[in-house]
N, C-alpha and C positions, 0 to 999 in steps of 0.2 A: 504493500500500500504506500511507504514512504516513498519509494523509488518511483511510484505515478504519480504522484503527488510532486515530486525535484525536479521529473519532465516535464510535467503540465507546466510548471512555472519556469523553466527553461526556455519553452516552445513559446510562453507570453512575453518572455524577455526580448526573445529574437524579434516575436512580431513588432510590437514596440518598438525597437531599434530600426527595424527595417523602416517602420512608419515614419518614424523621428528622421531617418537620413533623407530618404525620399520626399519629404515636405521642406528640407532644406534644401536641397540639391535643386528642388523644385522655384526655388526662390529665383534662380539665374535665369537669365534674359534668355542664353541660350539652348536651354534644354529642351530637348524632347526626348520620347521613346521614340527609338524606330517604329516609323509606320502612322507617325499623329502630326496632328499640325503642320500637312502642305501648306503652302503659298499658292495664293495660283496668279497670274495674270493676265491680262489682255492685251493684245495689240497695243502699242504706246506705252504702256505702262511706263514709269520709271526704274529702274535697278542701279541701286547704289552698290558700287564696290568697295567692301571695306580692307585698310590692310592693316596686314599684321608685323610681325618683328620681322627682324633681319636675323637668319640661322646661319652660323659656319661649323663645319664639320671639325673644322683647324683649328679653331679657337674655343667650342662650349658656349660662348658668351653673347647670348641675344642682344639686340640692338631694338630701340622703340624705330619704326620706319624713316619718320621727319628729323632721324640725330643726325642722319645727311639731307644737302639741301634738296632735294626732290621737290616737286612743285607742290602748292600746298593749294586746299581749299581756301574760302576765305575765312573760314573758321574753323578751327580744328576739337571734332568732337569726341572725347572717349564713350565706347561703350561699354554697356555693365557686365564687368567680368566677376565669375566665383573663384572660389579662395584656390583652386587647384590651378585655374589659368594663368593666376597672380604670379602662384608660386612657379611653374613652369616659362617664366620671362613671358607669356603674352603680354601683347597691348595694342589691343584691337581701337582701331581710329578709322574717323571717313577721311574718304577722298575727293579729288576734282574726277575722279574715270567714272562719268554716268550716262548709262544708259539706253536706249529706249527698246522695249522685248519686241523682237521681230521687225526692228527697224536697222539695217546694217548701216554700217557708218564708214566714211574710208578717212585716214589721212585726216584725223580730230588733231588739230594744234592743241597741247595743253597751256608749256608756258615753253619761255624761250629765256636763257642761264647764261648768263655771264661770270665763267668761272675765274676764281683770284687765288691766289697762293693757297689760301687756308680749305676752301672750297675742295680745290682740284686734289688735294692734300687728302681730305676726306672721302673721296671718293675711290682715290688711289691706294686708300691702304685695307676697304672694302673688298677691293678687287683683289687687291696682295691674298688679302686672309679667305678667298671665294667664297664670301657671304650669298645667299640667297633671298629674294625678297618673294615674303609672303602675303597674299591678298586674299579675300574672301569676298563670294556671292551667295546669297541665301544660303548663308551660311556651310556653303563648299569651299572649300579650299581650291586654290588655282593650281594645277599641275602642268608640267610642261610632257607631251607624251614623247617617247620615244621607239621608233618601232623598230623592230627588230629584221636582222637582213633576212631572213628566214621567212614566209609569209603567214606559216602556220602559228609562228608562237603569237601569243597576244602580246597586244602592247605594255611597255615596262612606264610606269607615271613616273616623273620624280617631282616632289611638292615644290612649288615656287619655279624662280629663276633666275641665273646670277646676277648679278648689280654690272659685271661687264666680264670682260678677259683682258689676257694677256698676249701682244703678238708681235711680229715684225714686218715692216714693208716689204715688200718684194726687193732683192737687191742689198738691205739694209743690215746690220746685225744688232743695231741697235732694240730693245724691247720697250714699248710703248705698250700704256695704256687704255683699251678702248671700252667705251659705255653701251649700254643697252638700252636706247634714247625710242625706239621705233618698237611697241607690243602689238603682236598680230593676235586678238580676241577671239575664240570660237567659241560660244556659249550653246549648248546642246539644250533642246525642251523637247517634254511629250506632253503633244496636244490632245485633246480632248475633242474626238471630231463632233459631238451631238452641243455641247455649249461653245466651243471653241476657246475654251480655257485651256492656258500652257503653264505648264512646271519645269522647272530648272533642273535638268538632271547633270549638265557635264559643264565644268567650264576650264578651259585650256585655252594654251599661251604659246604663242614662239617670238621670242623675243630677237631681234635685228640691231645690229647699231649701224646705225648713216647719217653721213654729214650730211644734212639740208644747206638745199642750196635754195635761193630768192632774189629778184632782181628789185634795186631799189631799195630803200632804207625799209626798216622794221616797222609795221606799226600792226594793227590788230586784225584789216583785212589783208594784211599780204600775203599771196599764195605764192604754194612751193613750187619750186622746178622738181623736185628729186619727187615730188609723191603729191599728184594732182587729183581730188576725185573728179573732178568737172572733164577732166580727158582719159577718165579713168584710168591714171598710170598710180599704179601702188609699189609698197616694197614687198620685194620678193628674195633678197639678198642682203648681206653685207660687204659685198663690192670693196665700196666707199667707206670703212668704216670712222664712224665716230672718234676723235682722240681726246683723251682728258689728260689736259695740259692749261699750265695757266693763261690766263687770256683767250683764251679759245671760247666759244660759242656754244652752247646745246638747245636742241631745238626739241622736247618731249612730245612724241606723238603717238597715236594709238588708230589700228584700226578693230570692228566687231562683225563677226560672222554671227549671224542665227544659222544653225542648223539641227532640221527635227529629230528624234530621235527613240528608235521602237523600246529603250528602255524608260522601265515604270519609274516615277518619284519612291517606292517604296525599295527599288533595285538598284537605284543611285550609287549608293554607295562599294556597290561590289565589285566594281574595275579598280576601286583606291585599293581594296583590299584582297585580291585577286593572288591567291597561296601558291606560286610556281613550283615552290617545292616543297611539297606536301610527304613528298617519298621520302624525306629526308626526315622529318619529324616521325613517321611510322617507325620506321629503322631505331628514329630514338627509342622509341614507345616496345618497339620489338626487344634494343640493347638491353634497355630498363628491366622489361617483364624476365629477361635471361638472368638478370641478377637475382631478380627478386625470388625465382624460383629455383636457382641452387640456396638462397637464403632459406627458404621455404622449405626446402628438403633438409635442410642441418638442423633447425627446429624442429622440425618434426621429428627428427631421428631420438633429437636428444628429447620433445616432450614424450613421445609414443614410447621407443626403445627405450634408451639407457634410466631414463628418470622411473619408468612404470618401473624395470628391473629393480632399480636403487630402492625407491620406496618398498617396494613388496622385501627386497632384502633385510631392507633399515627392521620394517615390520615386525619382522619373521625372527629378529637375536631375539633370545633371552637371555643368557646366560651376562653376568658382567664382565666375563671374560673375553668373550668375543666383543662385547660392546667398544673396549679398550682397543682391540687389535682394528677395530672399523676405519679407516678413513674416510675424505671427501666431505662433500658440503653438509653432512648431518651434523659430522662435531662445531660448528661454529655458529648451532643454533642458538648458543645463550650468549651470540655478540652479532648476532645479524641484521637485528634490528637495534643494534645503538644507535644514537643520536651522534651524526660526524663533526667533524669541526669544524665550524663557522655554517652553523648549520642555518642561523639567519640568513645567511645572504643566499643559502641555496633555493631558502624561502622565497624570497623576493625575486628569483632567476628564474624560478619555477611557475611563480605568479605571472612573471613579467612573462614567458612563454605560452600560456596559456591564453594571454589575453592577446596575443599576437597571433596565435593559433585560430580564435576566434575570429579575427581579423580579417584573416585571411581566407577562409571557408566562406565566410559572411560576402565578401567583396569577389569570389569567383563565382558565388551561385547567382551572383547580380550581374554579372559580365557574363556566363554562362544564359541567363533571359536578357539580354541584348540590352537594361539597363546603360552599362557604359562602354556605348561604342562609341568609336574617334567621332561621330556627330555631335556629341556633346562634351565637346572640350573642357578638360580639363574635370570630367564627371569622377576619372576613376581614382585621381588622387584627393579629389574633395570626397569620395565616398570612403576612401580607406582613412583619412585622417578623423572621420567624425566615427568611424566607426573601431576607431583605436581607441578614443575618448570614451566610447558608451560602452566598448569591452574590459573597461576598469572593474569594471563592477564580479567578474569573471576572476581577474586578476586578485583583488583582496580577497575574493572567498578562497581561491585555492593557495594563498600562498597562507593565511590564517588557517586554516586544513591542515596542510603540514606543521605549522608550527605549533598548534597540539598535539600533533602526532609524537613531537619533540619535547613535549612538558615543558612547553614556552609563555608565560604570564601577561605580557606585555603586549596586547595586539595593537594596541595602536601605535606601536612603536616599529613592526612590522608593516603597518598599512602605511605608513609615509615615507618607509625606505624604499616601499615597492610601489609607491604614487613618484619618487623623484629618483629612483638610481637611473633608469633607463632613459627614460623622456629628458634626464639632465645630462648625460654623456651626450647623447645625440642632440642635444641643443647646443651644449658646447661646441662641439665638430661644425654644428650649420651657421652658431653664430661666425667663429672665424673665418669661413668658406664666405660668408655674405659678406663679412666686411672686406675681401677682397673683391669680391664682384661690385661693390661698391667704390670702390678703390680703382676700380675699369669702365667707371660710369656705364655701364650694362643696366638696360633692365631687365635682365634676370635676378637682380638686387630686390630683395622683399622689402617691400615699405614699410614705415617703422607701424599704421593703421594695421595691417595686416601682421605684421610681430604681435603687435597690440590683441589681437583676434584670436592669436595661436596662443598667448599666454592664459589668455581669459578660459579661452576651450581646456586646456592642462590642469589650471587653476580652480576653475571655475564649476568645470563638470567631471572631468578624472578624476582629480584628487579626490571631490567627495565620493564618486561611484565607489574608488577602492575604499573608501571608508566603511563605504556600507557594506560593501560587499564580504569586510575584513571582519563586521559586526556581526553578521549573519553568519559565516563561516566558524565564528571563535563560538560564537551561544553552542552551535550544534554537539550532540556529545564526540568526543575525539575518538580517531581509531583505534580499534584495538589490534594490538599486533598478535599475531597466530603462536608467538612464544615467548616464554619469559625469558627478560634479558639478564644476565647474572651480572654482579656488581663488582667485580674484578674483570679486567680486558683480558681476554684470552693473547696467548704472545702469538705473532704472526709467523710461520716458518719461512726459512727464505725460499724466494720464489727463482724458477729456471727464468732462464734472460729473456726466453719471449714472452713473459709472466709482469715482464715490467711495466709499471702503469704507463710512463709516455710512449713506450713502443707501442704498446697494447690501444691507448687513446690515438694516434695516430693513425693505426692499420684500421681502426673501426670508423675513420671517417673515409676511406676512400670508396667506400661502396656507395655512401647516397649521395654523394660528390657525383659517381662515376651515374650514377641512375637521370643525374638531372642536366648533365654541364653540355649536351647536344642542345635540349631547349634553351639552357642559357646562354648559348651563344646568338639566338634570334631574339633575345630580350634586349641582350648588349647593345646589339645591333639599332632594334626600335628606338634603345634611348639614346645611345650618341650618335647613331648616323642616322637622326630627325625619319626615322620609316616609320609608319603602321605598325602596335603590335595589334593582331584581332582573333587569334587561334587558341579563343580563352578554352575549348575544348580538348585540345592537346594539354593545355598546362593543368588543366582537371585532371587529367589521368594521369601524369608527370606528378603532383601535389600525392593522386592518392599512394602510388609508387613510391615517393620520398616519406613516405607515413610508416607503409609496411617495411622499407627497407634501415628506414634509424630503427624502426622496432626492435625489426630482427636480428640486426646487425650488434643490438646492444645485449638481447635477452643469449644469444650463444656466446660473447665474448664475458657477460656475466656469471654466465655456470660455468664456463672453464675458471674463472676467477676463484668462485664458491670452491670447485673441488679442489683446489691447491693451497684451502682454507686461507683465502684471504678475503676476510667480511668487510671489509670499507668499499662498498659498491657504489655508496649514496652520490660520490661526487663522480667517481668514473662514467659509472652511468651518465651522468648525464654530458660528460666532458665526449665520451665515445666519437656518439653521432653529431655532438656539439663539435668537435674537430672537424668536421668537412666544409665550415666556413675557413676554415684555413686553407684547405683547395680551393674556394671561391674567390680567398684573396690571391691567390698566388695565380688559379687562371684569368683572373682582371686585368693583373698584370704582363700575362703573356698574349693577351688581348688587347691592351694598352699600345705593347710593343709591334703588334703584328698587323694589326688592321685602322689603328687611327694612326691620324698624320697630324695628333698635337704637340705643335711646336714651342708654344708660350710655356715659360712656368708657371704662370698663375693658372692656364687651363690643364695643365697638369697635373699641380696641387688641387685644384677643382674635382679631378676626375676619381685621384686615390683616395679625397675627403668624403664623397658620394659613392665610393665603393668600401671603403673603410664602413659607412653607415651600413650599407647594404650586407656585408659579413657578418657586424655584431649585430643586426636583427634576424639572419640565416642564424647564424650559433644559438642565440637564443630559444628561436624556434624547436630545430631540429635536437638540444638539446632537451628539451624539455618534453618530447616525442621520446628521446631516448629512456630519459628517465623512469616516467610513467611506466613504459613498457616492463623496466627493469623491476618496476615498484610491484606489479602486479606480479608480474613470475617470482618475486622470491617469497610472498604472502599466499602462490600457490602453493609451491612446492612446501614451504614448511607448515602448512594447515594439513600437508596430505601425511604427512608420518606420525606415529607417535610416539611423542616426547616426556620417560622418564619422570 
């Protein structure tokens, strides 16, 4: 009855939580579920382009659009971003590029630049770092397509387009700067033949640089020679191109295509996110399952065979002569459940796992129902931070759990080391990392409004959750362990070399290392090299893989442990599968080396500070994955014999 009673109110937590994030998330401009709230429009309409940051692969370090002189509206408006955009450097702004649906345009003059030292300077060193500038329409992102020499494969998108290149005259060895002054617009819609309503399904870019040329001084009717609509001569090359050099000229122009298109508004999105290699991720999912199931067969050998043996043996002495001559995990019943040392903080590591654990279950079953896909920007870090905040409550009751377990007095001294050990490492790490993004005027720099926001959420609703959670947890009666512990330490025998704990902790992290590091290399991937991640179905079975395999990984390296009567489990355990964030650091690192081209130290120092974060919340996890597992098999096995 208790046990339907701790689900019922488990299952109202969740709800609750779900509701509470969902009604926030709902609060942003830009939200939707796939599939609700088209646009539709008619002939003429207007359509406002908005844009976004400037991405370099080379540097990390977003840029707000207008921090180069690019032509500007006459007023420049932000739009309302949530807390996950903030923090991923967006800053979505309008523009002067507008418009009309179904009306093509050729050769739109925007503004015409007179570039000076400081100017050509900033544009020149955009170009250097091959920044990308990003735009949005109904809230699509603008991709430039690339098609492949092949005709069968589909086209590859990449988001944005560069700010300009680098090249040289013909003849010249000299390297010049050139800009990207001339955007050829293709906006895709599917019409609506019975109302003749149109929706914006595709919007793509090929961007051109050319010197415009005009006879006559400058003023606001002068037409082009290089790009006439009135004689219909448009750009179709870069010939001529562009130079950015000081004193030189830029002439920003744009043309737009309407073209119809048999894809739905509700199918929009599936060319951005289009899985080329999909064989690759099964191969993962195959690797993975091959571990999991030689893990699978060593547990079983040892729950079915050797432990069924042991027990029925253990059973079956009588005599205390024989009990004497016994080895293995029976004699170190009355020390196996001691209390380790520094047994608070394993409290608080354990709590802090848990609510991580939740965390993360919670925020793929919402990526898993199409909640947060790349449509709603910035949904899926706004959903995992609020839903980090309201799994406190998770976190105080299991780590108060164990610390009765421990004949531990003081819970609330427990709920505030496990409200700020974690959240205060990883604040530290983000403040320093910010104040150098700061320090590179990037608006990838969190505003101190939004610091403000993140404190209050920490302060405001964590802390207390883990209080409660640590209240409810501490009232409950404590567990009882399956044996008594006796009150002199048993001496430990020494142990053979592969018995040693950092050997033993390190070999136990390579397996769920080894189960996940093919999909983590297409995470690496989405977050430094600016792609789509959207294959939240693979990393569902990838998650439950990395579940079963800390499990297993930790419950056989703990019974070899037991039988070689070494009782101090409680921290290896969880240290085990907690070691395979040390393979995560060490392959970020050879991923660092091998596939990005960051040259900066500050975007260097950026990249190890945001993977440093990303370790210690793996370790944590996967440790506390370990532990449990370990917690339960040793309260099996010694409830199953009996003890003297």
């Amino acid at each position: 009855m208790k046990s339907r009673t701790r689900s019922t109110s488990a299952t109202t937590t969740t709800t609750i939580v779900t509701f509470v994030v969902l009604l926030l998330i709902h609060g942003s401009h830009s939200f939707y579920l796939p599939g609700v709230a088209p646009q539709d429009f008619v002939k003429g309409d207007e359509l406002y382009v908005k844009v976004n940051k400037l991405t370099s692969t080379k540097t990390q370090l977003p840029y707000s659009y207008y921090s180069i002189p690019y032509c500007r509206p006459k007023k420049i408006v932000d739009s309302a971003e949530n807390l996950g955009e903030v923090l991923r450097g967006d800053r979505i702004e309008n523009s002067p590029y507008v418009f009309k649906m179904r009306e093509p345009q050729m050769c739109n003059v925007i503004c015409r630049l007179s570039l000076d030292a400081k100017t050509a300077k900033a544009f020149k060193e955009k170009i250097d770092d091959e920044y990308r500038v990003n735009m949005i329409l109904d809230n699509l992102p603008l991709v430039f397509p690339i098609r492949r020499v092949d005709q069968e494969s589909p086209t590859v998108y990449q988001l944005g387009f560069h700010v300009g290149l680098k090249g040289q005259y013909t003849g010249t060895k000299d390297e010049k700067y050139f800009i990207h002054n001339h955007l050829a617009f293709t906006v895709k819609y599917h019409r609506d033949i019975q109302t003749d309503y149109a929706r914006i399904v595709g919007f793509e870019v090929k961007p051109f640089s050319v010197k415009h040329e005009y006879e006559g001084n400058w003023n606001e009717k002068t037409r082009l020679t290089t790009c006439d609509p009135h004689s219909k001569h448009t750009v179709v090359n870069s010939n001529t191109p562009q130079e950015v050099a000081e004193n030189k000229e830029i002439i920003f122009t744009y043309d737009v295509e309407f073209q119809e298109s048999d894809v739905k508004w509700a199918s929009r999105w599936d060319a951005y996110l289009l899985m080329s290699d999909d064989q690759i991720h099964w191969f993962s999912i195959v690797n993975s399952l091959m571990i999991v199931l030689f893990l699978s067969g060593m547990v079983a050998m040892i729950m079915l065979r050797t432990l069924y043996r042991d027990i029925s043996k253990y059973n079956e002495l009588e005599t205390q002569e024989e009990a004497q001559e016994e080895t293995g995990w029976k004699l170190v019943h009355g020390d196996v459940f001691r209390p380790p040392t520094n047994s608070d903080l394993l409290c608080v590591y354990v709590g802090t796992g848990v609510q991580f654990f939740g965390m993360m279950l919670v925020t793929m079953i919402f990526a898993l129902l199409g909640f947060l896909s790349p449509s709603n920007r910035g949904g899926l870090m706004t959903a995992m931070l609020l839903l980090w905040v309201f799994m406190g409550l998770l976190a105080g009751y299991a780590s108060a759990r164990l610390y009765k377990l421990f004949k531990g007095t003081e819970w609330k001294r427990i709920a505030f080391r496990t409200a700020i050990t974690f959240p205060g490492i990883v604040s530290a790490i983000f403040f320093v990392l910010n104040a150098l993004i700061w320090g590179q005027k990037s608006s990838g720099a969190v505003p101190f409004g939004t610091m403000f926001a993140l404190i209050v959420l920490w302060f405001g609703i964590s802390v207390p959750l883990v209080y409660v959670g640590s209240f409810v947890g501490f009232k409950k009666p404590a567990i009882e362990d399956p044996v008594k512990t006796n009150k002199i330490p048993r001496q430990i025998p020494e142990q053979a070399w592969y018995m040693n704990p950092i050997f033993s902790i390190l070999i136990g992290g390579i397996l769920p290392f080894g189960a996940v590091f093919i999909e983590l290399f297409f995470i690496l991937t989405s977050i430094w090299l600016n792609q789509f991640y959207y294959i939240f179905g693979f990393l569902f079975l990838v998650f439950v893989i990395l579940i079963v395999t800390c499990a297993e990984i930790t419950i056989v390296l703990c019974y070899f442990q037991l039988c070689s009567e070494d009782y101090q489990w409680w921290w290896r355990s969880y240290l085990t599968s907690g070691s395979s964030a040390l393979y995560l650091f060490l392959y970020a690192t050879f991923y660092f080396f091998t596939k990005l081209e960051i040259t900066k130290l500050v975007s260097g120092i950026l990249y190890f500070g945001y993977m440093l974060i990303a370790s210690y919340a793996f370790f944590v996890l996967t440790g506390t994955i370990g532990f449990y597992a370990c917690f339960w098999f040793t309260r099996l096995i010694y409830s199953s014999v009996k003890i003297d």
